[in-house]
C-alpha positions in Angstrom: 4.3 -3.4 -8.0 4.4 -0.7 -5.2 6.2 -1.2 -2.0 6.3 0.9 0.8 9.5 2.1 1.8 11.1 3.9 4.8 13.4 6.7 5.3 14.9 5.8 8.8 18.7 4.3 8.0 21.5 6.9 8.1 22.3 7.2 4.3 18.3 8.8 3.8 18.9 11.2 6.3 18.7 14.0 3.4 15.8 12.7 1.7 14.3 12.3 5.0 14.6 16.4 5.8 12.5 17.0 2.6 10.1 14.7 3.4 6.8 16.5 4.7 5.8 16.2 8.3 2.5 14.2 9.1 1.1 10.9 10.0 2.6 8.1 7.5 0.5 5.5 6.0 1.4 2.6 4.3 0.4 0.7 1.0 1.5 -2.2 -0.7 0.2 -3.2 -4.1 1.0 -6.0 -6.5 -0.8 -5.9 -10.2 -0.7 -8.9 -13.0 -2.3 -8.1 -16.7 -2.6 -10.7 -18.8 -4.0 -10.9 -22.6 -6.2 -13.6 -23.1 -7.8 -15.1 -26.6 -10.8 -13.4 -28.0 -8.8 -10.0 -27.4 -9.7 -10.1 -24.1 -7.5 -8.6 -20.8 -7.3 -9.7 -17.2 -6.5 -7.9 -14.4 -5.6 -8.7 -11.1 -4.0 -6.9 -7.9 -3.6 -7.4 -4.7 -3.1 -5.0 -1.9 -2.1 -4.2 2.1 -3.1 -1.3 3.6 -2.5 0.9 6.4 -3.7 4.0 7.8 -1.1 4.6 10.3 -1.6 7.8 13.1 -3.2 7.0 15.3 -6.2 4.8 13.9 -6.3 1.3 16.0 -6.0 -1.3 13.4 -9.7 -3.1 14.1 -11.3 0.1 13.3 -9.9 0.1 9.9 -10.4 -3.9 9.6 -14.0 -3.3 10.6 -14.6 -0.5 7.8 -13.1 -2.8 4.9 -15.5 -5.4 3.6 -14.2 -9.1 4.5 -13.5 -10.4 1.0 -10.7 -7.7 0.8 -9.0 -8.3 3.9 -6.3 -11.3 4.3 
C-alpha cells in the first residue's frame, strides 16, 4: 500500500525545508497477491491518481481510458 502524504502540520516543518520545490502530485496505490492452486499467482491493485500544477482535472480524466477511472 502507498499513501500519499503531506508535509504541511507544524511538527514536518524540517522535513518540509528539504523537500524539493515543484509542482506536487499525488498517488495512491493499494496491491493484493495471492497464491492460487496449480502454482499459480494473482495480482491485483488499485490506484488514484493526480497530476497536480496546474493541469485541470478533466484533461487528465479525458487522457486515462474509462475502465481505469472510478
Amino acid at each position: 500500500m502507498s499513501i500519499p502524504i503531506t508535509l504541511s502540520s507544524p511538527e514536518d516543518e524540517d522535513l518540509a525545508a528539504l523537500e524539493e520545490k515543484s509542482v506536487k502530485g499525488r498517488y495512491a496505490s493499494v496491491e493484493r497477491i495471492l497464491e492460487l492452486p496449480g502454482d499459480k499467482i494473482e495480482w491485483r491493485m488499485a490506484l488514484s491518481s493526480s497530476p497536480g500544477g496546474l493541469i485541470p482535472q478533466f484533461i487528465t480524466d479525458s487522457v486515462v481510458p474509462r475502465r481505469f477511472q472510478m
